[in-house]
PDB file with SEQRES, HELIX, SHEET and CRYST1 records, atoms N, CA, C and O in Angstrom:
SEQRES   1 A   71  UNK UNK UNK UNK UNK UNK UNK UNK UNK UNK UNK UNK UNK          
SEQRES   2 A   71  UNK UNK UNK UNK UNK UNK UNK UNK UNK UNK UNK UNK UNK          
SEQRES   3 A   71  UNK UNK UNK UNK UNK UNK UNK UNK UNK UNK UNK UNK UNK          
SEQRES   4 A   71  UNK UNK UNK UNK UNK UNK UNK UNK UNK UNK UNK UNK UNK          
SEQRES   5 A   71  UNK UNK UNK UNK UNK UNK UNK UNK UNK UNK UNK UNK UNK          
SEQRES   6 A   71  UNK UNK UNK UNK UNK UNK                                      
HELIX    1 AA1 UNK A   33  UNK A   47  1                                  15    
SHEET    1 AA1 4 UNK A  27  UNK A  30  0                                        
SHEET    2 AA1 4 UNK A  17  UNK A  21 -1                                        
SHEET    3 AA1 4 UNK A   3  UNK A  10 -1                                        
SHEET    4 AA1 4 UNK A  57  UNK A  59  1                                        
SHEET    1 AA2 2 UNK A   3  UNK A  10  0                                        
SHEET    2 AA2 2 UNK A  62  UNK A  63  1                                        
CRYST1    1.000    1.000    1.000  90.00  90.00  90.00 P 1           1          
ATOM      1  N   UNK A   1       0.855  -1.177   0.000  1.00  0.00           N  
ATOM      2  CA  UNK A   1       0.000   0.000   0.000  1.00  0.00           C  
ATOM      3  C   UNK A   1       0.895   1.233   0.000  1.00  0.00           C  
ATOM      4  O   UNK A   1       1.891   1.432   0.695  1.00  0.00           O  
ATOM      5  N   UNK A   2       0.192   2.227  -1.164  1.00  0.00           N  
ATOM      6  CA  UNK A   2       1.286   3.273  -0.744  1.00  0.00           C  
ATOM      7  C   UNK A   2       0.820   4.633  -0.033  1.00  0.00           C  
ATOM      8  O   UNK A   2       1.572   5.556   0.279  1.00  0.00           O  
ATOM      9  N   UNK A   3      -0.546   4.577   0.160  1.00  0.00           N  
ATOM     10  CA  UNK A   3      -0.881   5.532   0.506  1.00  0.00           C  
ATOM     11  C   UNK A   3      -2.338   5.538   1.648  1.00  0.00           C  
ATOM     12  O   UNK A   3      -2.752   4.382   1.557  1.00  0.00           O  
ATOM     13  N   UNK A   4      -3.038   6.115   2.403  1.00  0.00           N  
ATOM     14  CA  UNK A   4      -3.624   6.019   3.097  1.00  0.00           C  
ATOM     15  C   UNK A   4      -4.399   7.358   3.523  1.00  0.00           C  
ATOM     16  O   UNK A   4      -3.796   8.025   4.364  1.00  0.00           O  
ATOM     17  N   UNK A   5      -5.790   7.931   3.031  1.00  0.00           N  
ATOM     18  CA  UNK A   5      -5.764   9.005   3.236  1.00  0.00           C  
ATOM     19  C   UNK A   5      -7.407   9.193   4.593  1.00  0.00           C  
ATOM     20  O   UNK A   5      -8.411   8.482   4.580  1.00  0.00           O  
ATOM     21  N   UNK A   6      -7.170  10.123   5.371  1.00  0.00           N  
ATOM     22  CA  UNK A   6      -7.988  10.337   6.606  1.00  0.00           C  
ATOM     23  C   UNK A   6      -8.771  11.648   6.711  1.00  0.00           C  
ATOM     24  O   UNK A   6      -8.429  12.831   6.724  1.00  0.00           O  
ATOM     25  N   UNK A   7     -10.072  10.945   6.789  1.00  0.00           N  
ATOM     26  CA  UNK A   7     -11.268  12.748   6.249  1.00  0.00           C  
ATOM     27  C   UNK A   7     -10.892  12.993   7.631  1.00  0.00           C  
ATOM     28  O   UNK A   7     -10.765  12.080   8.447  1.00  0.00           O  
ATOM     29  N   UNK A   8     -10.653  14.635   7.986  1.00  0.00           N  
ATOM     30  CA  UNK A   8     -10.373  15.508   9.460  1.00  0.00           C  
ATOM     31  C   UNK A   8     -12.061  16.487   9.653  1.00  0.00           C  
ATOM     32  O   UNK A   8     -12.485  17.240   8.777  1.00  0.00           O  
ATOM     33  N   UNK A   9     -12.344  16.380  10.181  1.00  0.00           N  
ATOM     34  CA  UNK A   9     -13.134  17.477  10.328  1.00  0.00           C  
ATOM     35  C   UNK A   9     -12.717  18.099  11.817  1.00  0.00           C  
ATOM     36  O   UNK A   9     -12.172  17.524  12.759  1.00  0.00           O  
ATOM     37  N   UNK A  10     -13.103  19.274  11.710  1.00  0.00           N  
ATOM     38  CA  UNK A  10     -13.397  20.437  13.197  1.00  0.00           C  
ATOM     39  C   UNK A  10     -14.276  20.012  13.926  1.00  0.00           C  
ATOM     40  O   UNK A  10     -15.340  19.972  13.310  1.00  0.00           O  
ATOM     41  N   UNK A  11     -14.399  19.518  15.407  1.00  0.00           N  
ATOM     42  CA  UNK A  11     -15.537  19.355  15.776  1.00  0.00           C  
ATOM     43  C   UNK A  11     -16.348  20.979  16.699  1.00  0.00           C  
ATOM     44  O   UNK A  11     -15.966  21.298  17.824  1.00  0.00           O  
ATOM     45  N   UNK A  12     -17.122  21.543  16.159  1.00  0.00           N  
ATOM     46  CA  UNK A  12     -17.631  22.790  16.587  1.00  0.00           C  
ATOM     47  C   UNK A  12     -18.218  23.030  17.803  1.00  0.00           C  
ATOM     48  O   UNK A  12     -18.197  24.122  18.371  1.00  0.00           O  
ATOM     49  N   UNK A  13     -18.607  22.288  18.110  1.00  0.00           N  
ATOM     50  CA  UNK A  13     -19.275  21.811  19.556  1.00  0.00           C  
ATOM     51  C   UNK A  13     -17.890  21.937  20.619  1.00  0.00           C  
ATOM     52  O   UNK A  13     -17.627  22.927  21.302  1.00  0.00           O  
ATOM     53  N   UNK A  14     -17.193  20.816  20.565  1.00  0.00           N  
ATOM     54  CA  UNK A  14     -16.802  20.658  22.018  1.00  0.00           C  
ATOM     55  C   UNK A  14     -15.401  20.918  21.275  1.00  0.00           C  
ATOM     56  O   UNK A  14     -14.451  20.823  22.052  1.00  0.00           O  
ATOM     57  N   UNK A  15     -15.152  21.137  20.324  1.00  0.00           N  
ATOM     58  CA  UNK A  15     -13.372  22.174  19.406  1.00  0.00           C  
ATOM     59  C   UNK A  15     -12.567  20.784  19.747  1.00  0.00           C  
ATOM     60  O   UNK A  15     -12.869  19.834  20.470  1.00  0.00           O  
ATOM     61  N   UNK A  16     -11.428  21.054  18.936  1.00  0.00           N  
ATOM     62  CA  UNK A  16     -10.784  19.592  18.302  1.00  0.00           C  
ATOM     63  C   UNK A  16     -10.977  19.341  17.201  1.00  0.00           C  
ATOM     64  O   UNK A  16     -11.674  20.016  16.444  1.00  0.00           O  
ATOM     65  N   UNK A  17     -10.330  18.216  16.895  1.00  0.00           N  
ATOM     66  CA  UNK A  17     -10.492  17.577  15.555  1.00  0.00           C  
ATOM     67  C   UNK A  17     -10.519  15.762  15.456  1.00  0.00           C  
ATOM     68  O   UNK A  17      -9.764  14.872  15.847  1.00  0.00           O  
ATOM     69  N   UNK A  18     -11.460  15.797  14.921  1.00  0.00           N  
ATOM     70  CA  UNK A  18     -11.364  13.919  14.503  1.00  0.00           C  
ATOM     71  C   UNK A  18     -10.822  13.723  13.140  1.00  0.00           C  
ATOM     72  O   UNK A  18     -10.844  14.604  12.281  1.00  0.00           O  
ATOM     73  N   UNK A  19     -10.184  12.166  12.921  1.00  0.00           N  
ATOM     74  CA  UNK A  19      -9.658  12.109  11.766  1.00  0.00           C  
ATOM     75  C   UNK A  19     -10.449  10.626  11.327  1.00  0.00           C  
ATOM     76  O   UNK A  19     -10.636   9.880  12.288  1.00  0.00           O  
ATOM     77  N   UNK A  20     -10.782  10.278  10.408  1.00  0.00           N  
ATOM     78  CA  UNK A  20     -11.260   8.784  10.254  1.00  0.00           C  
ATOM     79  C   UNK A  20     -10.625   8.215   8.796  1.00  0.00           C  
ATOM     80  O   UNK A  20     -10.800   8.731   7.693  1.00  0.00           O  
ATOM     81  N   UNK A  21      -9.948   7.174   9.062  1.00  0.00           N  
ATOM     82  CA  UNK A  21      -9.089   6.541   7.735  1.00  0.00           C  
ATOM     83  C   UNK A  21     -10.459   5.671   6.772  1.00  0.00           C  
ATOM     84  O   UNK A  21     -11.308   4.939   7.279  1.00  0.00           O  
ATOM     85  N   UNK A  22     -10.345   5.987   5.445  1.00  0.00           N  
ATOM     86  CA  UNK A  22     -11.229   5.937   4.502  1.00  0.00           C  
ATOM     87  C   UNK A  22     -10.682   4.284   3.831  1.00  0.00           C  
ATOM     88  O   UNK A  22      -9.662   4.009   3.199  1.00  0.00           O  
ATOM     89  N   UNK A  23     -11.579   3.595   4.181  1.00  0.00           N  
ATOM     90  CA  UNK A  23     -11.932   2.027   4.027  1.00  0.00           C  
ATOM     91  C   UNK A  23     -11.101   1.617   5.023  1.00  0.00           C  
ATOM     92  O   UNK A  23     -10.644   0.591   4.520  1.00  0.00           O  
ATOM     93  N   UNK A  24     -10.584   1.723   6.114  1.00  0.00           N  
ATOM     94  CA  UNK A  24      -9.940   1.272   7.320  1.00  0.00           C  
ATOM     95  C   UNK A  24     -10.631   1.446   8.754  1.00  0.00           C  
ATOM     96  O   UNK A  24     -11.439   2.330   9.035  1.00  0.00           O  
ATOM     97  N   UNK A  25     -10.336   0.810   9.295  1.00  0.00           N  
ATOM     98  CA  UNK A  25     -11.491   1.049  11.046  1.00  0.00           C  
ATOM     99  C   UNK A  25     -10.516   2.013  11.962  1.00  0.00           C  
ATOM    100  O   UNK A  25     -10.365   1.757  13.157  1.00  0.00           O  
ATOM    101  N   UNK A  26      -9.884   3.097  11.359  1.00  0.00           N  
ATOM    102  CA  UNK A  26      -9.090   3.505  12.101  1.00  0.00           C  
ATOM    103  C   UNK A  26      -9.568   5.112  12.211  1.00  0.00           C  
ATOM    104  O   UNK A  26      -9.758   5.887  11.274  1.00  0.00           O  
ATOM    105  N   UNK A  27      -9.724   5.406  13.860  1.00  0.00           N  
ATOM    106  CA  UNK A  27     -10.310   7.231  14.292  1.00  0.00           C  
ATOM    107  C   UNK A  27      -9.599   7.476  15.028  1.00  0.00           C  
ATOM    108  O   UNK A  27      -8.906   6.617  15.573  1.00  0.00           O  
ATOM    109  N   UNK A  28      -9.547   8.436  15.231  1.00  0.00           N  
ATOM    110  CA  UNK A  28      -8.754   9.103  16.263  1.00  0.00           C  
ATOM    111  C   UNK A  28      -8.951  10.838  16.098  1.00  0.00           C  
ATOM    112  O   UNK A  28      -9.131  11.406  15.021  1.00  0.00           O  
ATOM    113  N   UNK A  29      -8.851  11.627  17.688  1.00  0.00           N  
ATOM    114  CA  UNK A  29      -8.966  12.893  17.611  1.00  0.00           C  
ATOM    115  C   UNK A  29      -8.025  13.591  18.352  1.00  0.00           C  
ATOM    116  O   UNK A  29      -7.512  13.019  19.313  1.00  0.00           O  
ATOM    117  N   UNK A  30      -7.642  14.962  18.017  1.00  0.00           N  
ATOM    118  CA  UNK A  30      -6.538  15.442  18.625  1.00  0.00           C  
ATOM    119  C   UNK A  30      -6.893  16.773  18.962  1.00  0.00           C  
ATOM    120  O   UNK A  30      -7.710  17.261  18.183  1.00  0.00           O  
ATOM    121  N   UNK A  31      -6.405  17.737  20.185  1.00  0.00           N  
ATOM    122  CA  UNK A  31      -7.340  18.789  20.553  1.00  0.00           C  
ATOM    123  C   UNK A  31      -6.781  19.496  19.806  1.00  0.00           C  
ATOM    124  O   UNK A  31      -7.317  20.604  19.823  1.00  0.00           O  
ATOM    125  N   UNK A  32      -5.746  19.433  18.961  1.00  0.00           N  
ATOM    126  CA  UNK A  32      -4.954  20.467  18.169  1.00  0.00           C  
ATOM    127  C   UNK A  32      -4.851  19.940  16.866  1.00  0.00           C  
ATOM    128  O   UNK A  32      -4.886  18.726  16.663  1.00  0.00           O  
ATOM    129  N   UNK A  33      -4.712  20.871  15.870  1.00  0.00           N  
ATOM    130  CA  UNK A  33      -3.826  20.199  14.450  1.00  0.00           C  
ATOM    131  C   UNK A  33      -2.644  19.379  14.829  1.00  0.00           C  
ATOM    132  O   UNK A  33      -2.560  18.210  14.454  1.00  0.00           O  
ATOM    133  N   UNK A  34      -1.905  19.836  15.417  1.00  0.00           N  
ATOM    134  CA  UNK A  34      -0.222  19.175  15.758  1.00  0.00           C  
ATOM    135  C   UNK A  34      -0.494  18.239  16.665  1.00  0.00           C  
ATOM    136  O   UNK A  34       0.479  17.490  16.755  1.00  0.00           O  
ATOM    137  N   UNK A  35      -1.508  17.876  17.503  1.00  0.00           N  
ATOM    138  CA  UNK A  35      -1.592  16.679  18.293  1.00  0.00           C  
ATOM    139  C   UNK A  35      -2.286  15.408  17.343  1.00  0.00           C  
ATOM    140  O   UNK A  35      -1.935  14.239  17.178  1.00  0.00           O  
ATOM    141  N   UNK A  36      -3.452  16.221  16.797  1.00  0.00           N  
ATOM    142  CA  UNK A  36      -3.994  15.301  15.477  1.00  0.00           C  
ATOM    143  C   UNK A  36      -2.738  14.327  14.343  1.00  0.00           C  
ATOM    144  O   UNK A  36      -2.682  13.141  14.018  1.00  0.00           O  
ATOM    145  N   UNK A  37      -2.237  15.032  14.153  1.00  0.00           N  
ATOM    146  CA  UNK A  37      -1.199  14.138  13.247  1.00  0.00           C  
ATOM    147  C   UNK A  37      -0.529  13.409  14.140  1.00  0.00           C  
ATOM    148  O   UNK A  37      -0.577  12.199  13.921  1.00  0.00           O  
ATOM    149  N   UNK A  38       0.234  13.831  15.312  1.00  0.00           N  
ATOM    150  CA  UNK A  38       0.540  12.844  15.901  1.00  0.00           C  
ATOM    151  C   UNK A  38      -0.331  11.663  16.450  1.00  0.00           C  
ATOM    152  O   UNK A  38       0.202  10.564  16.610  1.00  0.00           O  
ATOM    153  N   UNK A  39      -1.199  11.790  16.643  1.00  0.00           N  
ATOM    154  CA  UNK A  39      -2.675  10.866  16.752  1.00  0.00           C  
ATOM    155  C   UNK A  39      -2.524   9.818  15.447  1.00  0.00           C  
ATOM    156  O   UNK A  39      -2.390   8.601  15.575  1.00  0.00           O  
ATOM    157  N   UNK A  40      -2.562  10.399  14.410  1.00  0.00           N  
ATOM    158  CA  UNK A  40      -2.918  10.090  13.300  1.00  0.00           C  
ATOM    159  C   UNK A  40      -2.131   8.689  13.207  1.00  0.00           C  
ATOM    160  O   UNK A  40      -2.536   7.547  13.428  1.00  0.00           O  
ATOM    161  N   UNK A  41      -0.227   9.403  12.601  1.00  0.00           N  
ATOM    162  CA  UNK A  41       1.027   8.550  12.930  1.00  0.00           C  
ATOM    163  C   UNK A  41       0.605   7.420  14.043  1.00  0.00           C  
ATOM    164  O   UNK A  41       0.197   6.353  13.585  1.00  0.00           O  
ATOM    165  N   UNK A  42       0.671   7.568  15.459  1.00  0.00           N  
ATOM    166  CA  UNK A  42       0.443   6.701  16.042  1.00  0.00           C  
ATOM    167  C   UNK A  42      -0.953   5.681  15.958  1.00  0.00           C  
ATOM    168  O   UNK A  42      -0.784   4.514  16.313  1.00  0.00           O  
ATOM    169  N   UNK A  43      -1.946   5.984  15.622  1.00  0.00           N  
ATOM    170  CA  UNK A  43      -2.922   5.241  14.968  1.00  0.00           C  
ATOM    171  C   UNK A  43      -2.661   3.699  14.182  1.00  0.00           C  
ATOM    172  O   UNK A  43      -3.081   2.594  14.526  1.00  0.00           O  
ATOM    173  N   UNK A  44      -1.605   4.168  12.723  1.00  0.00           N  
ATOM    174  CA  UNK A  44      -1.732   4.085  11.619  1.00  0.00           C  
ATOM    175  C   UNK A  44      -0.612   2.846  11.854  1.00  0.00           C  
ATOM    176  O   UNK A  44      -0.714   1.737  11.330  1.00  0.00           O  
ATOM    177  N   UNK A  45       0.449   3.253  12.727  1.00  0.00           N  
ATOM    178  CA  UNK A  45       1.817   2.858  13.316  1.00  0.00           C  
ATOM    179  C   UNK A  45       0.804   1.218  14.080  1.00  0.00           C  
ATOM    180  O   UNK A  45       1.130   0.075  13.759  1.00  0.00           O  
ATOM    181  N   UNK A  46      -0.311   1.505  15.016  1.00  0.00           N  
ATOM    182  CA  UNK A  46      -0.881   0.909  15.946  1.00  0.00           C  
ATOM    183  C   UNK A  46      -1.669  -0.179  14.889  1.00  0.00           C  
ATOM    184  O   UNK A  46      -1.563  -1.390  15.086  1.00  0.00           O  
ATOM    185  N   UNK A  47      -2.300   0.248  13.990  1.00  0.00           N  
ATOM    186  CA  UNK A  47      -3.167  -0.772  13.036  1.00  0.00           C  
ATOM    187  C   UNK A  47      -2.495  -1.835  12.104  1.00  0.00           C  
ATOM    188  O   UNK A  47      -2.695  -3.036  11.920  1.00  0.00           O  
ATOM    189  N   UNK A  48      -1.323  -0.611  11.414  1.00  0.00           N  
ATOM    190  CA  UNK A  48      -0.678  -2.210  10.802  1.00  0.00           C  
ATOM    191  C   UNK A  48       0.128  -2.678  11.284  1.00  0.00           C  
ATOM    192  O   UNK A  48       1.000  -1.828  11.461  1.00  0.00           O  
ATOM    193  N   UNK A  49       0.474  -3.789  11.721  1.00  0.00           N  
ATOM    194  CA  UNK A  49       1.023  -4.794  12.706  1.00  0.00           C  
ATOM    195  C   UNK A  49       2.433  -5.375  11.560  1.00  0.00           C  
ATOM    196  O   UNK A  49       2.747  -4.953  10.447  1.00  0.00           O  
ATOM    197  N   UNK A  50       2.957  -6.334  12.288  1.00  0.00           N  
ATOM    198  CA  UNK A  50       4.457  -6.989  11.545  1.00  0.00           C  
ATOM    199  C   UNK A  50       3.958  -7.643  10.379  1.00  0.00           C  
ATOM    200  O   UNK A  50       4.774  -7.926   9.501  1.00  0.00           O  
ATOM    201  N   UNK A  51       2.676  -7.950  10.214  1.00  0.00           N  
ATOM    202  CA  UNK A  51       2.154  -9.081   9.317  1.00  0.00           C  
ATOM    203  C   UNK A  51       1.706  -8.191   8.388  1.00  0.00           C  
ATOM    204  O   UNK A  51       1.472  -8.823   7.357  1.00  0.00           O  
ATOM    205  N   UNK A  52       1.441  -6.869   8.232  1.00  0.00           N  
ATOM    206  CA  UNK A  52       1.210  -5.757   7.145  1.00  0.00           C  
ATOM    207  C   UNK A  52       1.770  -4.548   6.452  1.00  0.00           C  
ATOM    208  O   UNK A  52       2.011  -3.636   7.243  1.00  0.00           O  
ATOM    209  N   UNK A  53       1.953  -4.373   5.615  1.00  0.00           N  
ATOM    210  CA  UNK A  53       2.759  -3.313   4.837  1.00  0.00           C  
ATOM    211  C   UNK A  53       2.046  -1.690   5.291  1.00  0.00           C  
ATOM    212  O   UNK A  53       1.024  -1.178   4.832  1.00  0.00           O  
ATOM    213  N   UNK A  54       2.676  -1.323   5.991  1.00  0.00           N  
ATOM    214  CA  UNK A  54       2.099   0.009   6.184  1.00  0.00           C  
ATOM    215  C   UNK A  54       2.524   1.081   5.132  1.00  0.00           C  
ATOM    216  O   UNK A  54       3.569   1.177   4.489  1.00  0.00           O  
ATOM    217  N   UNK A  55       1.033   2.115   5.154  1.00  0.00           N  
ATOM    218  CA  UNK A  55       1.226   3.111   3.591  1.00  0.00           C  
ATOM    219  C   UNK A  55       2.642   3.814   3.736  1.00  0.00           C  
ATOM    220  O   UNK A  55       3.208   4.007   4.812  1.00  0.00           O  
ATOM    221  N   UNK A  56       3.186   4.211   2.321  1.00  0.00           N  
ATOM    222  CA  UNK A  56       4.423   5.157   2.589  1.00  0.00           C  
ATOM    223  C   UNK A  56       3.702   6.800   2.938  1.00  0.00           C  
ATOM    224  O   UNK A  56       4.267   7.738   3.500  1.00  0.00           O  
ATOM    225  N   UNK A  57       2.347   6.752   2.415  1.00  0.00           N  
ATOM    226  CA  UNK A  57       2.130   8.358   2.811  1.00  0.00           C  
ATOM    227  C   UNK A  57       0.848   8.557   3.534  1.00  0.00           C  
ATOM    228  O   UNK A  57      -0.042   7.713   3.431  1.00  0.00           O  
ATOM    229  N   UNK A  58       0.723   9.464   4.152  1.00  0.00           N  
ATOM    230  CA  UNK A  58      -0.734   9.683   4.980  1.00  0.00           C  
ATOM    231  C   UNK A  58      -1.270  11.339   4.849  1.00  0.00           C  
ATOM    232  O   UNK A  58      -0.906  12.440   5.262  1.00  0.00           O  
ATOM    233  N   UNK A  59      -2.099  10.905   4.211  1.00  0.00           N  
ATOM    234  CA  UNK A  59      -2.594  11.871   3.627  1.00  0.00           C  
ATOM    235  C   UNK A  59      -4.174  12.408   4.294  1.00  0.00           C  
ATOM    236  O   UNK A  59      -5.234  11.792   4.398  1.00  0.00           O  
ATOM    237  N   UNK A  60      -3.859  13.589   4.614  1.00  0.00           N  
ATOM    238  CA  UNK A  60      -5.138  14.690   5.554  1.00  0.00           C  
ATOM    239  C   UNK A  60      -6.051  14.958   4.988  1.00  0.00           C  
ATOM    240  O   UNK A  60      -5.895  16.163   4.787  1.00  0.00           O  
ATOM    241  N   UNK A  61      -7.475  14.515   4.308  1.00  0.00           N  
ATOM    242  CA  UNK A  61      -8.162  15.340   3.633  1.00  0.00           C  
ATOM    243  C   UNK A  61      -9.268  16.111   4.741  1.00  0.00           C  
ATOM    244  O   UNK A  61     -10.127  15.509   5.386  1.00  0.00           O  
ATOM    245  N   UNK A  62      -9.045  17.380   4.774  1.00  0.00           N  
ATOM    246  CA  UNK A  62      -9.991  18.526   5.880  1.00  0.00           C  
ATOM    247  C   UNK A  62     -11.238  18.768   4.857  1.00  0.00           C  
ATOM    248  O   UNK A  62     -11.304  18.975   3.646  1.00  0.00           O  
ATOM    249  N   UNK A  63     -12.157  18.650   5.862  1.00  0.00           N  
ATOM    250  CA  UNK A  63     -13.539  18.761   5.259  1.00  0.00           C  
ATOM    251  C   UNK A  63     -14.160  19.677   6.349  1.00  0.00           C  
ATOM    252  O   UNK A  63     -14.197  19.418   7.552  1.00  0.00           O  
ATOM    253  N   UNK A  64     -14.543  20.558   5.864  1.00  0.00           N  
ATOM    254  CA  UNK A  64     -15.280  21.778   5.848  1.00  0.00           C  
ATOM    255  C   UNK A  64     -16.973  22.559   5.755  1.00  0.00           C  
ATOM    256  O   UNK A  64     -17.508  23.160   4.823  1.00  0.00           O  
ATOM    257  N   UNK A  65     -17.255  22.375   6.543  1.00  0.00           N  
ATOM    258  CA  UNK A  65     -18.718  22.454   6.600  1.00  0.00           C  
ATOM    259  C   UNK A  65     -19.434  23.838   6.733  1.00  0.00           C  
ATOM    260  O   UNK A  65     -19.847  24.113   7.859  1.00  0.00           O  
ATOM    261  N   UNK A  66     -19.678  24.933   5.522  1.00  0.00           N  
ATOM    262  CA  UNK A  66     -20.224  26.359   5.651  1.00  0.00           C  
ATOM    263  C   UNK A  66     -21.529  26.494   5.856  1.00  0.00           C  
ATOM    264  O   UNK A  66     -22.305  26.325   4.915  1.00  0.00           O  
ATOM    265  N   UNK A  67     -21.999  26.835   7.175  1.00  0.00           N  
ATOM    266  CA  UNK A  67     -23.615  27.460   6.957  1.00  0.00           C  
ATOM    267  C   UNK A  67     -23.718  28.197   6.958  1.00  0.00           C  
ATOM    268  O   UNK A  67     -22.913  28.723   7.726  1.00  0.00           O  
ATOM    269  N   UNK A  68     -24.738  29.306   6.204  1.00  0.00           N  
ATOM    270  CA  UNK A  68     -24.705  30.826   5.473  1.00  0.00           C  
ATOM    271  C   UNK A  68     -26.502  31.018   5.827  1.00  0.00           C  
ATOM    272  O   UNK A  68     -27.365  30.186   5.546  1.00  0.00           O  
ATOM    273  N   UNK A  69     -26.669  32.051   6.355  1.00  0.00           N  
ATOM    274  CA  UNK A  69     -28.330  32.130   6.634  1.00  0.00           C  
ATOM    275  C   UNK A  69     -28.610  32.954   5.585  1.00  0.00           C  
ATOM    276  O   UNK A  69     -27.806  33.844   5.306  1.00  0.00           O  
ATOM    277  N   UNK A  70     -29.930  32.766   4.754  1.00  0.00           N  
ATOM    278  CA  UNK A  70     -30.407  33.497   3.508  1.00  0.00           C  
ATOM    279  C   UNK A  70     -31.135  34.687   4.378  1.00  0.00           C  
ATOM    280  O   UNK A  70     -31.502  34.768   5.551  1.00  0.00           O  
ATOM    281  N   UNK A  71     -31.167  35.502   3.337  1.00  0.00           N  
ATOM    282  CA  UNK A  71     -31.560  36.883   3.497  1.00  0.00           C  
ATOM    283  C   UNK A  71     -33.314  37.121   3.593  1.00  0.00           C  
ATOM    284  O   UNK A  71     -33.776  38.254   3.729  1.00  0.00           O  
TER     285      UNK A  71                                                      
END                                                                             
């Protein structure tokens, strides 16, 4: 595998961030951007085991949610 990528969202409510790996059972949240990746790394480090090829890249996709009230 060479790659591995994780939707992030903001959580607005209680602030932080969750990350969830896309076709993998792997979440994790970090109260910061810079704790999040380290979250992430250690996650990713934690799921694939000696018996699996872990991705060469890990990739952040941030998703973004705008609500706009009409006029």
């Amino acid at each position: 595998m060479s790659e591995i990528i994780f939707e992030v969202r903001e959580d607005e409510v209680d602030g932080g961030y969750t990350a969830s790996a896309l076709g993998y059972g792997i979440h994790t949240q970090g109260d910061s951007l810079a704790e999040l990746r380290k979250m992430v790394k250690e996650a990713v480090e934690c799921y694939f085991d000696a018996t699996m090829s872990p991705p060469k890249v890990i990739r952040l996709h941030y998703v973004r949610d705008e609500v706009m009230a009409s006029d």
